[in-house]
MDAnalysis code that builds the backbone (N, CA, C; Angstrom):
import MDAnalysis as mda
import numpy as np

u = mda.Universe.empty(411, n_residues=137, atom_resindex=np.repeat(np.arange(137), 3), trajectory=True)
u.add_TopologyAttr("name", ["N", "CA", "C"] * 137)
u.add_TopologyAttr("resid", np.arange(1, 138))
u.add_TopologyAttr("resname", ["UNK", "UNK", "UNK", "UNK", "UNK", "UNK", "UNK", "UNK", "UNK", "UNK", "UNK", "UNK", "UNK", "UNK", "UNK", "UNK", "UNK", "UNK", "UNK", "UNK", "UNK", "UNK", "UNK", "UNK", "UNK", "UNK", "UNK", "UNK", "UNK", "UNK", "UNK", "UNK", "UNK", "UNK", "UNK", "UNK", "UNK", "UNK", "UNK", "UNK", "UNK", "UNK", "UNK", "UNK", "UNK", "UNK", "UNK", "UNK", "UNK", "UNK", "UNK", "UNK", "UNK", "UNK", "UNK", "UNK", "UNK", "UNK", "UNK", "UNK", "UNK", "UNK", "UNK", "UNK", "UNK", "UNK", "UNK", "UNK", "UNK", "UNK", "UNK", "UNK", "UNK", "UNK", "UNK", "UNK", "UNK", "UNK", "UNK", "UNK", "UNK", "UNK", "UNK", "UNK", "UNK", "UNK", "UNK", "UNK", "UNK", "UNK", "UNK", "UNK", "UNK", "UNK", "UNK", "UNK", "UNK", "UNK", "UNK", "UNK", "UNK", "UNK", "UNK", "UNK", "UNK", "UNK", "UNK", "UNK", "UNK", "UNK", "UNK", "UNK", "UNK", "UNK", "UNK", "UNK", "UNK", "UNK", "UNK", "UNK", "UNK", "UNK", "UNK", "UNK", "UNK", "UNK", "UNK", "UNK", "UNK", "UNK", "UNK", "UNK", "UNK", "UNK", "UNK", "UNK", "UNK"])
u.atoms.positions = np.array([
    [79.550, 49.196, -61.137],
    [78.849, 49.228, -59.891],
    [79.797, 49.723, -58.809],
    [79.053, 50.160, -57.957],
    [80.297, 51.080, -56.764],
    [79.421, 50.848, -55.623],
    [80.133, 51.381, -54.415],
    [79.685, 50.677, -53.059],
    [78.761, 51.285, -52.904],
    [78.210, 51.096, -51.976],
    [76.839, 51.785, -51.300],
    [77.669, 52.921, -50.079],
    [76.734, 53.770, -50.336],
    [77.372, 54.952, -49.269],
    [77.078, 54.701, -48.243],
    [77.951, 55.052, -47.390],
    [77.996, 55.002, -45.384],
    [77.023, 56.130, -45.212],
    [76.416, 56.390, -44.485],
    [75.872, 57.051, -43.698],
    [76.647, 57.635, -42.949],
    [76.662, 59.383, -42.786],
    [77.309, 60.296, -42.132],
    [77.157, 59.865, -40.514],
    [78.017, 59.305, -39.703],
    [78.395, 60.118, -38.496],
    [77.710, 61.507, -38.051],
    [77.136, 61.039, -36.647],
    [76.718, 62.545, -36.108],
    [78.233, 63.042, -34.987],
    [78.544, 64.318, -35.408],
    [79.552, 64.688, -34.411],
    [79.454, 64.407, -32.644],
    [80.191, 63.708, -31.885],
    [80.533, 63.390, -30.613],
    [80.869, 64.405, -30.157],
    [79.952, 64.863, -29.018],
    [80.600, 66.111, -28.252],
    [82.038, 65.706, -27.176],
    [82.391, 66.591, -26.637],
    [83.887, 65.900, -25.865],
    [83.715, 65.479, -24.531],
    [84.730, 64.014, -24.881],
    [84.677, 63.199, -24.031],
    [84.778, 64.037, -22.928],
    [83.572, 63.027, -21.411],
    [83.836, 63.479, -19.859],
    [84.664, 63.119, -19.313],
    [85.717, 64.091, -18.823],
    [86.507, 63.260, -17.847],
    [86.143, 62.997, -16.395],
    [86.786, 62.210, -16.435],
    [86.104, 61.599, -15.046],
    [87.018, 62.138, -13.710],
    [86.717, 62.608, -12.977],
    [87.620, 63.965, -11.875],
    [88.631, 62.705, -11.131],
    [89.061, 63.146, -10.553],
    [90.429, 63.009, -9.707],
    [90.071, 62.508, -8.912],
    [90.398, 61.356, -7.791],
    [89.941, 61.156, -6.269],
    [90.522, 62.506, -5.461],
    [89.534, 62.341, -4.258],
    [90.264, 63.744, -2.974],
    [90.068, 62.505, -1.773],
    [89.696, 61.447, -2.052],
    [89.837, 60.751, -0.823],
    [90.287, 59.795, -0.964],
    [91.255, 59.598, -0.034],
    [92.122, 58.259, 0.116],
    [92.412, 57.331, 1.238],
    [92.902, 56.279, 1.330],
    [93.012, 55.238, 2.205],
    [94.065, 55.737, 3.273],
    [94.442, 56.125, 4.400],
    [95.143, 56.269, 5.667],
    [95.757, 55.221, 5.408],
    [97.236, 55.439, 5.471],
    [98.387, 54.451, 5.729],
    [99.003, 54.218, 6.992],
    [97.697, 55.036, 8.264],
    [98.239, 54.197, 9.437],
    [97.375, 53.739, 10.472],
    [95.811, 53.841, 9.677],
    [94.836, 53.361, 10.661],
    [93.688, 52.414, 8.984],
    [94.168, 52.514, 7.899],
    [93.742, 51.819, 6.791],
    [92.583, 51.630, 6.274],
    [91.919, 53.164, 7.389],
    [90.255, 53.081, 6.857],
    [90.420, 53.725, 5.473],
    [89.127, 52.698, 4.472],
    [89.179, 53.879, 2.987],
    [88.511, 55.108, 3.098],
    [88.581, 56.045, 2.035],
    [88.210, 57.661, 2.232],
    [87.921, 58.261, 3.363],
    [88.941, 58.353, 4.303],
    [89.170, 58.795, 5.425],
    [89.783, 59.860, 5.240],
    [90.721, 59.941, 4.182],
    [91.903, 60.418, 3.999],
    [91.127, 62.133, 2.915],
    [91.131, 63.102, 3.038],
    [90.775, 64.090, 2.620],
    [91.630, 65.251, 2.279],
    [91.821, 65.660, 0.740],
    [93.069, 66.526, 0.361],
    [92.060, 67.633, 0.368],
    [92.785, 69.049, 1.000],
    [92.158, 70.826, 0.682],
    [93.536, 71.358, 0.005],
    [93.444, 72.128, -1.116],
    [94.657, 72.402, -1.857],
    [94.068, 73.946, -1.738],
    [95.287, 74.694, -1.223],
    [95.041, 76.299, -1.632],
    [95.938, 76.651, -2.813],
    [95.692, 77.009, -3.665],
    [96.773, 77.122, -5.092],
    [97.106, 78.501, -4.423],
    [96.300, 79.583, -3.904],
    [96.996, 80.742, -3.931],
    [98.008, 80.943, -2.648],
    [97.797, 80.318, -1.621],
    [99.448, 80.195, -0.827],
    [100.388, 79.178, -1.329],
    [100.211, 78.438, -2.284],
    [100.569, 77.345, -2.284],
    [101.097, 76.152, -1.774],
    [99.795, 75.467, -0.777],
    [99.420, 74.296, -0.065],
    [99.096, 73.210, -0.092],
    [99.163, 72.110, 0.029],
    [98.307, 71.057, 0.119],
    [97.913, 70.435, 1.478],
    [96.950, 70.729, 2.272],
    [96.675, 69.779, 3.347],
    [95.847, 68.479, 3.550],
    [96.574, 67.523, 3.793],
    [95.875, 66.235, 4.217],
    [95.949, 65.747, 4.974],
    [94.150, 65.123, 5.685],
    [93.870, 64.854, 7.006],
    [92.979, 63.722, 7.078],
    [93.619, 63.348, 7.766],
    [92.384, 61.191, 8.137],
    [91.538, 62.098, 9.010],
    [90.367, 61.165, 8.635],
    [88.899, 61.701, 9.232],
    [89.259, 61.177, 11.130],
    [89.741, 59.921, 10.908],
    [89.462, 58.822, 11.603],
    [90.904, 58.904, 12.984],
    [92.043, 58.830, 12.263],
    [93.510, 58.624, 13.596],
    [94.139, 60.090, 13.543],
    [93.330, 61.132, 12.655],
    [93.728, 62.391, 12.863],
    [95.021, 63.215, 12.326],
    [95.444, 61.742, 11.338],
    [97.287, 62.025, 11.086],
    [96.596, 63.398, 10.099],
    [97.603, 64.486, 9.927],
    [98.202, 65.692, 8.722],
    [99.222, 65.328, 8.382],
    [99.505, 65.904, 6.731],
    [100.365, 66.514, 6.173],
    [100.110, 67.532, 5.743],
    [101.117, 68.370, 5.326],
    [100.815, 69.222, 4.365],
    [102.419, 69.629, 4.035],
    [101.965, 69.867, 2.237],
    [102.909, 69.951, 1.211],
    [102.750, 71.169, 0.341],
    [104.266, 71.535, -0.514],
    [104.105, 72.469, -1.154],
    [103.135, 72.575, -2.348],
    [102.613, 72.796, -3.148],
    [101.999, 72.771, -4.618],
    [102.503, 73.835, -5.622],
    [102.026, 73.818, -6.752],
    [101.982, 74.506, -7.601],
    [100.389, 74.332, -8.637],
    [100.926, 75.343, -10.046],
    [99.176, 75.325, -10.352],
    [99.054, 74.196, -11.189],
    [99.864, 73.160, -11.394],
    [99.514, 72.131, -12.041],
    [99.579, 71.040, -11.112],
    [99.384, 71.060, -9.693],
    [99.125, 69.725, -8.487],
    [97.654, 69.603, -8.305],
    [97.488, 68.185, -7.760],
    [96.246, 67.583, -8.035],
    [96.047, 67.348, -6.655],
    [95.100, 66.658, -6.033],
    [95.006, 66.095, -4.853],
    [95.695, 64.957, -4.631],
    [95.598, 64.550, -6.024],
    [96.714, 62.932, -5.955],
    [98.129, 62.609, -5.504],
    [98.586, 64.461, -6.215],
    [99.972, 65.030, -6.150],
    [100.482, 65.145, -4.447],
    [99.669, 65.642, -4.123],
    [99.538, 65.998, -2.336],
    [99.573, 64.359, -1.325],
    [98.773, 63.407, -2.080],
    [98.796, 61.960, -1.388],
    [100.076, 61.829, -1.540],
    [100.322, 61.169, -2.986],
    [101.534, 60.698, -3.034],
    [102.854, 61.445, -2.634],
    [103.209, 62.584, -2.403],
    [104.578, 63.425, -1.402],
    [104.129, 62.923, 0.466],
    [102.664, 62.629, 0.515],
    [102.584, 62.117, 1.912],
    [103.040, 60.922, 2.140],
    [102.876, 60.100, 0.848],
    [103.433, 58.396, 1.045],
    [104.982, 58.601, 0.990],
    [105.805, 59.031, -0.099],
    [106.837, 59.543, -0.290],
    [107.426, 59.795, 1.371],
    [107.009, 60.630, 2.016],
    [107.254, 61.267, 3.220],
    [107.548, 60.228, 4.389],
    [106.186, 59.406, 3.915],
    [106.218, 58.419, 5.277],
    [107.422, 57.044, 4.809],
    [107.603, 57.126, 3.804],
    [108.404, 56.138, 3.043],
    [110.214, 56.655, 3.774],
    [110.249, 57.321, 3.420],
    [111.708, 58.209, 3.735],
    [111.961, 58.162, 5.443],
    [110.861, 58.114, 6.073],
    [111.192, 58.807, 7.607],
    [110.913, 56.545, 7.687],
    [110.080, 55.860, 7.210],
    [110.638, 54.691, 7.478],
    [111.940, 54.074, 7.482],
    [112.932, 54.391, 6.071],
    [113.665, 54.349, 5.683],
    [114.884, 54.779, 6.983],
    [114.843, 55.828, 6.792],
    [115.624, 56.409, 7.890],
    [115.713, 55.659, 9.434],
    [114.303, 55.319, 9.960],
    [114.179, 54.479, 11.235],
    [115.008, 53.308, 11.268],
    [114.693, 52.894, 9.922],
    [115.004, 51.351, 9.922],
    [116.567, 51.426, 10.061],
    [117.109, 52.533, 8.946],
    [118.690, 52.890, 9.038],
    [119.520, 53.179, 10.204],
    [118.790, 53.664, 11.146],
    [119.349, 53.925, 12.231],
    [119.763, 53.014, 13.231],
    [118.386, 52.182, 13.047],
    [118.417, 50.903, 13.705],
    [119.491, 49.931, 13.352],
    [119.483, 49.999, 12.281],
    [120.733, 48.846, 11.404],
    [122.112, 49.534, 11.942],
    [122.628, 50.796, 11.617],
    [123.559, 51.548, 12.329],
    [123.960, 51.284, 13.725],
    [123.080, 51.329, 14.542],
    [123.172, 51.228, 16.255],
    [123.776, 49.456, 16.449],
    [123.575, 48.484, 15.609],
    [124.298, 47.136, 16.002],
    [125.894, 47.147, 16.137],
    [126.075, 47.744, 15.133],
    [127.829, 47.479, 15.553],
    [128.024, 48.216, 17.071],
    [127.501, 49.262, 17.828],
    [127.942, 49.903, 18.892],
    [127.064, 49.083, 19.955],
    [126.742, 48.455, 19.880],
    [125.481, 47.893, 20.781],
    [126.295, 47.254, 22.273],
    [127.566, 46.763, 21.582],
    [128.197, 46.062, 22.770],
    [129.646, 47.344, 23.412],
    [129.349, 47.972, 22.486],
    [130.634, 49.339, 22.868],
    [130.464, 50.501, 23.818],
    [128.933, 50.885, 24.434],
    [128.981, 51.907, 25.181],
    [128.537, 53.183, 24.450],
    [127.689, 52.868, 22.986],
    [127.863, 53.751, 22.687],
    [126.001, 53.902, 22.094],
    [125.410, 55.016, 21.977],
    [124.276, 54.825, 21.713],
    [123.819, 56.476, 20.884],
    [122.849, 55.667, 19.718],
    [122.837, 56.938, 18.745],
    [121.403, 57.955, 19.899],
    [122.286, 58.855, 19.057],
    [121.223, 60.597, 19.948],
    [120.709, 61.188, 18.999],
    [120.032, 61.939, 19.409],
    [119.635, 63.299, 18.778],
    [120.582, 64.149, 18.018],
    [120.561, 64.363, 16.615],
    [121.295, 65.100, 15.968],
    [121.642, 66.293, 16.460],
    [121.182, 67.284, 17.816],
    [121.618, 68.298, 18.490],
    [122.515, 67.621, 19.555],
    [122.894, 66.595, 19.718],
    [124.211, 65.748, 20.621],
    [125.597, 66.081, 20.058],
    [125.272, 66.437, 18.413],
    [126.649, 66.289, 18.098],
    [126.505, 65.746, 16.947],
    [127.610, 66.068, 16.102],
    [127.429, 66.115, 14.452],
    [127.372, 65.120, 14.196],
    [128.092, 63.726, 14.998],
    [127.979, 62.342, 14.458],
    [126.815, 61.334, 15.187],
    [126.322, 62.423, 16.224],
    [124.930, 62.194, 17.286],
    [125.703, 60.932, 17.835],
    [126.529, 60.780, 18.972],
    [127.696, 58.977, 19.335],
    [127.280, 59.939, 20.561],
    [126.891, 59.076, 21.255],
    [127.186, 59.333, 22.959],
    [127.728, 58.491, 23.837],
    [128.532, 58.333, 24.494],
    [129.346, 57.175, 25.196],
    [128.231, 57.008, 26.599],
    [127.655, 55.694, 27.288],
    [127.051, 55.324, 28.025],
    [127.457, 54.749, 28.908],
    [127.528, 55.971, 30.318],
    [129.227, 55.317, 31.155],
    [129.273, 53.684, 31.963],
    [127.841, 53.101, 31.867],
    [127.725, 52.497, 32.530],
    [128.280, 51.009, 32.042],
    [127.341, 51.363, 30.099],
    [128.413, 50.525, 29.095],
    [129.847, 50.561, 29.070],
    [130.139, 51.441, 29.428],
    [132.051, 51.805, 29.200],
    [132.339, 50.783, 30.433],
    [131.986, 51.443, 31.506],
    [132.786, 50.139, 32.571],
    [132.633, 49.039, 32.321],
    [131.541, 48.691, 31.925],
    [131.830, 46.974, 31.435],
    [132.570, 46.783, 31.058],
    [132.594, 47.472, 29.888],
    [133.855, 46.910, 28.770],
    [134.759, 46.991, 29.739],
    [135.579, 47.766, 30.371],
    [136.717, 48.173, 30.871],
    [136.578, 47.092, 32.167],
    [136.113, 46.181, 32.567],
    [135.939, 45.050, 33.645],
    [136.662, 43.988, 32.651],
    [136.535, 43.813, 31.202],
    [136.826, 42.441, 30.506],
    [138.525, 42.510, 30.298],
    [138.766, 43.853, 30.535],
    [140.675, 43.527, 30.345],
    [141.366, 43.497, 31.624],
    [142.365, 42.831, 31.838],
    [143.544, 42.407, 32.348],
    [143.977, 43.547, 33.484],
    [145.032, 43.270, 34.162],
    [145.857, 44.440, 34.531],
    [146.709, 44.827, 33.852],
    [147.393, 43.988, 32.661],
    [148.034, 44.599, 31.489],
    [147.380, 44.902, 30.686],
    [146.154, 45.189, 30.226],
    [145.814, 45.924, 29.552],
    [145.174, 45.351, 27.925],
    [145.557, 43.617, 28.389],
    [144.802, 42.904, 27.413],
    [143.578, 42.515, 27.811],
    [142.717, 42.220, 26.487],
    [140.939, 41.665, 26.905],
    [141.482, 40.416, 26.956],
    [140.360, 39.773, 27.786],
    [140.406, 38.606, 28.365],
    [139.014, 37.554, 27.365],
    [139.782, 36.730, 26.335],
    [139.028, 35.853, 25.996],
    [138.871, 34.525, 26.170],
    [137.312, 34.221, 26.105],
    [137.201, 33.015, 26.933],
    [137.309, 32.072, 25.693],
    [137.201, 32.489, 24.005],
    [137.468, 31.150, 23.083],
    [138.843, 30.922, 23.086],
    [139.816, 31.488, 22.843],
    [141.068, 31.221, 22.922],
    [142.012, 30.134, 23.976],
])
């Protein structure tokens, strides 16, 4: 005795994929699908624009970028220029009591500007010899 035969399978045509989002959530006013990617492959572009607080980007592409590709270099983007703010900020404490205050990278290669008004202070806390004058000591 031998098994009983299966019944043939009808062939499955190919699976749908299911498309890509083009709209996304604004990371600075947090409405959802506000956010709208236009990709030109033939200049190679990506522009994205909130319906709603009006922010753009726009990024390079190539022929294998998605709309997704274009969001995420905008988060990327805003991630980096946070980064940087915050760095600067952390930077500027040690000079805070010195006279000295960060500029514009066209100030000067290390962007330090001396703030004359800060300088005389300092220069009120020393001596006539030329030592600072401390009050824990």
């Amino acid at each position: 005795m031998g098994k009983r035969k299966k019944s043939a399978r009808k062939p499955q045509g190919p699976k749908k994929k299911e498309p890509l989002p083009t709209a996304f959530a604004c990371l600075f006013c947090n409405h959802e699908k506000s956010v709208s990617v236009r990709m030109d492959k033939k200049a190679g572009t990506g522009d994205l624009s909130c319906k709603v607080c009006g922010q753009q980007f726009q990024t390079g592409i190539n022929y294998l970028s998605a709309a997704v590709d274009v969001y995420s270099d905008w988060i990327d983007a805003c991630d980096a220029v946070a980064k940087e703010a915050a760095g600067v900020s952390r930077d500027t404490a040690p000079f805070a009591n010195r006279g000295f205050a960060i500029g514009n990278e066209e100030r000067g290669s290390a962007g330090l500007q001396t703030d004359p008004s800060l300088a005389m202070a300092a220069e009120d806390d020393e001596d006539e010899d030329g030592n600072a004058d401390y009050d824990d000591e």
